[in-house]
N, C-alpha and C positions, 0 to 999 in steps of 0.2 A: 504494500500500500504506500502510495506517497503522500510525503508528508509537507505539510506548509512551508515555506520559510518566510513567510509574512505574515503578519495580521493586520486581518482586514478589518477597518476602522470603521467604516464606511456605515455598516449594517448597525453596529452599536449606536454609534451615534444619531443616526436617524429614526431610532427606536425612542431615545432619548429627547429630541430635539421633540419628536411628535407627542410624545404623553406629557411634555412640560406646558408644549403648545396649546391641549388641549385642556389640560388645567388652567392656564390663563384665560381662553375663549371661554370656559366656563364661566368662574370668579367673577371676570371681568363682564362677561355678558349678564349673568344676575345684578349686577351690581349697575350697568347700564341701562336694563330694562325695567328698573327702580324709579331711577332719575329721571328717564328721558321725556315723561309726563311734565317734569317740572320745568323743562328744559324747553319743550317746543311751546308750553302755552306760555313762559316766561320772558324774557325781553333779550336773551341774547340765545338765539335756535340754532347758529352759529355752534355749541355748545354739543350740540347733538349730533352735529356731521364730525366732529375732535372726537367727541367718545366712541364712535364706530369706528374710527380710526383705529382709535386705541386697543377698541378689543381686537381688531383683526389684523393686527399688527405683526405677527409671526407668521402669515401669510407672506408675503413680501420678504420677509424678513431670511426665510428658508431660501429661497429662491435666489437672494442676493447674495448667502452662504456658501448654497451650491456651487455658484457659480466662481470663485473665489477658493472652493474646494478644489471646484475641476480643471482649473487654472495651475498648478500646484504640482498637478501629476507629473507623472514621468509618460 
């Protein structure tokens, strides 16, 4: 049987990256869909397109990683 001589990082990490991800859109999404009542009928609705940012932040975030990852290789 042959055996590795690297370890692949790759899989770990985006195991990681996805369940921290997904902890955050959580948190972050209750916590947004709290406020956002107070947000659109209040005086600056501005306020509401920032916190959807926020929760969905690690979207973009992966992507700009990746990319930066794959850049790297050999």
């Amino acid at each position: 049987m042959k055996r590795k001589k690297e370890i692949y990082f790759g899989k770990g990490f985006k195991r990681i990256y996805f369940t921290l991800s997904a902890i955050w859109i959580i948190c972050f999404g209750f916590v947004y869909s709290d406020m956002v009542g107070d947000y659109l009928s209040g005086p600056a609705p501005i306020m509401a397109l920032f916190g959807l940012l926020l929760v969905l932040a690690p979207i973009p975030l992966y992507f700009i990683l990746l990319f930066f990852i794959k850049g790297f290789r050999k």
